[in-house]
C-alpha positions in Angstrom: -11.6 51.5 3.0 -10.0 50.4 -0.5 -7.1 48.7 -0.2 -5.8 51.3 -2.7 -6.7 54.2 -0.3 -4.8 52.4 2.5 -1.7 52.6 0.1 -1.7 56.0 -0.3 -4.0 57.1 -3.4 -1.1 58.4 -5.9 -0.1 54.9 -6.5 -2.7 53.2 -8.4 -2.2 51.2 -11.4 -2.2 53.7 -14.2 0.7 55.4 -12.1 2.7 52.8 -12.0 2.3 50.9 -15.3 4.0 54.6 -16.2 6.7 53.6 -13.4 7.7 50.5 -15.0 8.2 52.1 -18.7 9.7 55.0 -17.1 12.4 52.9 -14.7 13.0 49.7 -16.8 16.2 50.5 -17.6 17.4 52.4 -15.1 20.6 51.7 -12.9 18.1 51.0 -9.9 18.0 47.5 -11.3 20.2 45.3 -9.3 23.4 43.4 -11.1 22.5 39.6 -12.2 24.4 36.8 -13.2 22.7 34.3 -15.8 24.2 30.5 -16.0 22.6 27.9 -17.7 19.1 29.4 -17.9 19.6 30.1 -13.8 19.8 33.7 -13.0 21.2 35.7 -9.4 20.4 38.9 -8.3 21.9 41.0 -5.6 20.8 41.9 -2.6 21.2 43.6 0.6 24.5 43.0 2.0 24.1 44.5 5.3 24.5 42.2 8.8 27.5 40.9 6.6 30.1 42.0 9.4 30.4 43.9 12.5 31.0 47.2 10.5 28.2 46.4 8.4 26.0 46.2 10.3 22.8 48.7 10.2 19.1 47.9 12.0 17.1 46.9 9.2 14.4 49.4 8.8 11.0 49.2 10.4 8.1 49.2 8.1 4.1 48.5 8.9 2.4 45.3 9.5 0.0 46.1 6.4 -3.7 45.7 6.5 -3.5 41.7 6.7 -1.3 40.2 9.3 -1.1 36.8 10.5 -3.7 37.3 13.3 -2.6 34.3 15.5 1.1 34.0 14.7 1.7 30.7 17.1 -0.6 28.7 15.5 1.4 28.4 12.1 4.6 26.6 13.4 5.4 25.3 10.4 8.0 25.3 7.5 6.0 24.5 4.2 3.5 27.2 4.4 2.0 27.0 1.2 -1.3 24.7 2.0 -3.6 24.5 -1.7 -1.5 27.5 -3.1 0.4 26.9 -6.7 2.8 28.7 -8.2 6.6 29.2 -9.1 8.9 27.1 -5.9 10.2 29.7 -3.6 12.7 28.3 -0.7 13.2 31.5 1.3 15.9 31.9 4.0 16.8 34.0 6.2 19.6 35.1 8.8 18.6 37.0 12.2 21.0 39.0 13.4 21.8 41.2 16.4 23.2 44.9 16.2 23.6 45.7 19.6 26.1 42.7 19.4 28.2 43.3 16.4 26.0 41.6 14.2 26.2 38.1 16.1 23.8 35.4 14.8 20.6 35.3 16.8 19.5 32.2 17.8 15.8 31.4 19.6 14.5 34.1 17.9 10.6 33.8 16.5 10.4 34.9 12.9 6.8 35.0 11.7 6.3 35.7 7.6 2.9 36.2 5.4 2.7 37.3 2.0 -0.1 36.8 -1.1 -0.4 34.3 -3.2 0.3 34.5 -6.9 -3.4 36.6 -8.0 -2.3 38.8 -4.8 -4.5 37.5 -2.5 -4.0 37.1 1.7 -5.4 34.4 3.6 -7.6 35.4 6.6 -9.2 38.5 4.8 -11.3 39.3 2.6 -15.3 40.1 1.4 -14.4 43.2 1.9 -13.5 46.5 -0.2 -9.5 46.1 0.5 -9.9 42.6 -0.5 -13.0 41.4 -2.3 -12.2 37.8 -2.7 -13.2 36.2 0.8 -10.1 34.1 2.6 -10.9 34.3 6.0 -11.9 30.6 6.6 -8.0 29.8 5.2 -4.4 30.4 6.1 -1.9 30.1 3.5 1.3 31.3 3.3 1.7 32.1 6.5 4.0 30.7 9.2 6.6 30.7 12.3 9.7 29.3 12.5 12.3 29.5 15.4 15.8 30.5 14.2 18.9 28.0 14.8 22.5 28.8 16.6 23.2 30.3 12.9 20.0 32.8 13.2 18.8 31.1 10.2 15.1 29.6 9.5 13.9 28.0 6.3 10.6 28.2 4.8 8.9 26.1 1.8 6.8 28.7 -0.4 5.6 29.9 -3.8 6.9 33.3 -5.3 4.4 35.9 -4.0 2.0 38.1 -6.9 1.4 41.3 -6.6 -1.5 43.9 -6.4 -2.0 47.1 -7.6 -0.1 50.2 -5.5 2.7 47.5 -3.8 5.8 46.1 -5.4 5.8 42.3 -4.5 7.2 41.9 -0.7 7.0 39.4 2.0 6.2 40.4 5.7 8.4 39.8 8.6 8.1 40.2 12.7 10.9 39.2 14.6 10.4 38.5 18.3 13.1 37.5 20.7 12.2 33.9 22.9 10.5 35.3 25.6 7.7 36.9 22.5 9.0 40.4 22.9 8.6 42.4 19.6 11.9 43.3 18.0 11.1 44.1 14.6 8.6 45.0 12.1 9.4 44.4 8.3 9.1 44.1 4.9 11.3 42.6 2.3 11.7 43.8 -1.0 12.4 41.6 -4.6 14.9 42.6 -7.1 12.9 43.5 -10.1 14.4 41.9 -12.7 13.2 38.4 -11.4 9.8 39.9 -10.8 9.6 41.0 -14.2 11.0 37.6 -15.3 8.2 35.6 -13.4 5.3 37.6 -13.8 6.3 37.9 -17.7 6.7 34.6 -18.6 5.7 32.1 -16.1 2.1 31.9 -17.4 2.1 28.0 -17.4 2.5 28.3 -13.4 -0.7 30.5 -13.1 1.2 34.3 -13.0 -1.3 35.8 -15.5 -1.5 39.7 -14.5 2.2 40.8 -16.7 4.7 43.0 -14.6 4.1 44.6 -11.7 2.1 48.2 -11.6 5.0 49.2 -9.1 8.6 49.0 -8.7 10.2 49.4 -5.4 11.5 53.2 -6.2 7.7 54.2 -6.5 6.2 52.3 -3.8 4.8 53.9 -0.6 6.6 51.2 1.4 9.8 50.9 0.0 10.2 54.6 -1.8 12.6 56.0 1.2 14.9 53.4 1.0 14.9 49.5 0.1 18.7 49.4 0.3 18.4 47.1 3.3 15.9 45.1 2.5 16.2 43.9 -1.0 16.6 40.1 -1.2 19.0 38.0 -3.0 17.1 35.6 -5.6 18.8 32.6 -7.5 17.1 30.1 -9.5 14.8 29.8 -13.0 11.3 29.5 -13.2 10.8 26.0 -13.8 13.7 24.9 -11.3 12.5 27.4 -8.7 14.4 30.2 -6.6 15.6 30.8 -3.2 15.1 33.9 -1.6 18.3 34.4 1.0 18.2 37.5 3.0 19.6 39.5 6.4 17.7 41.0 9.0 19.4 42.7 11.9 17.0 43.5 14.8 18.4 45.4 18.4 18.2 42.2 20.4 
């Protein structure tokens, strides 16, 4: 199977190159701040308080999870892989109990390198560059008595038919599943590191697809949309919420 029919056919490139002409300007881009050459966008602000406080949608594992999460118990996750610093953080936290911090909770994350690649796949039609003997960017961390765990990356690429996202399954400390999903990046940045961060390796332009378009995101990214701050020669940090029924 191509990785494009896995997607859903109707978003290949030539649709979404369309996208991002048709919705670069549109009010679906999230508010920034620029200081210094530093720029913040908004995010999510849900898990913020007790009445805000909504499960964060489920989405699907995609066609390359981690296939052994417990092996990658580790913070820096990026192995050989270069690109743009990305320190991503982010907060677990329980809806069944007022949006508590959740602590001893396993919080595995994956995403593709900067050409879009996964580790652990490939030589195949939905990926044709082989990984399989590797496993970047992948890891498991175990969140503190804030819900919080840290991870040392490089700002993910993107392929054709998906707007740029990192993968996330939560499980509570006994390894029960509580949650499946996907979190989405504001597109300004995107655009900003995938436009001018050549020097770092980010060679293929702006994405095909912005989150409005894509067959992940389209029914709603409210939730899930990061916050990013940084530049790309200093870096960014991803910060973000996830509220699981624990």
């Amino acid at each position: 199977m191509e990785r494009n029919e896995f997607l859903k056919r109707g978003f290949g490139s030539l649709i979404g190159l369309a996208a991002v002409v048709a919705c670069k300007n549109t009010t679906s881009v999230d508010p920034t701040t620029t200081t210094g050459g530093s720029t913040t966008s908004g995010g999510s602000t849900n898990g913020s308080s007790s009445t805000n406080c909504s499960v964060t949608p489920s989405e699907t594992e995609g066609p390359f999870p981690t296939k052994v999460p417990a092996n990658f118990l580790r913070k820096d996750i990026r192995d050989d892989r270069t690109g743009v610093a990305l320190a991503i953080n982010i907060t677990i936290k329980n809806g069944n109990a007022s949006c508590a911090a959740l602590s001893g909770a396993l919080v595995d994350i994956w995403h593709c390198d900067k050409d879009g690649y996964y580790s652990e796949y490939g030589g195949t039609g939905m990926q044709s560059v082989n990984f399989q003997s590797v496993d970047f960017l992948r890891g498991r961390q175990t969140t503190d008595t804030n819900g919080l765990v840290s991870f040392t990356s490089i700002f993910p690429g993107w392929y054709s038919g998906r707007a740029p996202h990192i993968h996330v399954h939560i499980y509570n400390s006994a390894g029960k599943s509580l949650l499946v999903t996907q979190i989405a990046f504001p597109y300004d940045v995107t655009n900003t590191v995938y436009t001018t961060a050549t020097a770092q390796g980010y060679t293929k332009g702006a994405q095909d697809t912005l989150n409005e378009r894509d067959n992940v995101f389209s029914d709603g990214y409210t939730n899930e949309l990061a916050t990013l701050s940084g530049s790309v020669s200093a870096g960014y940090t991803l910060t973000h919420t996830i509220v699981v029924s624990a």
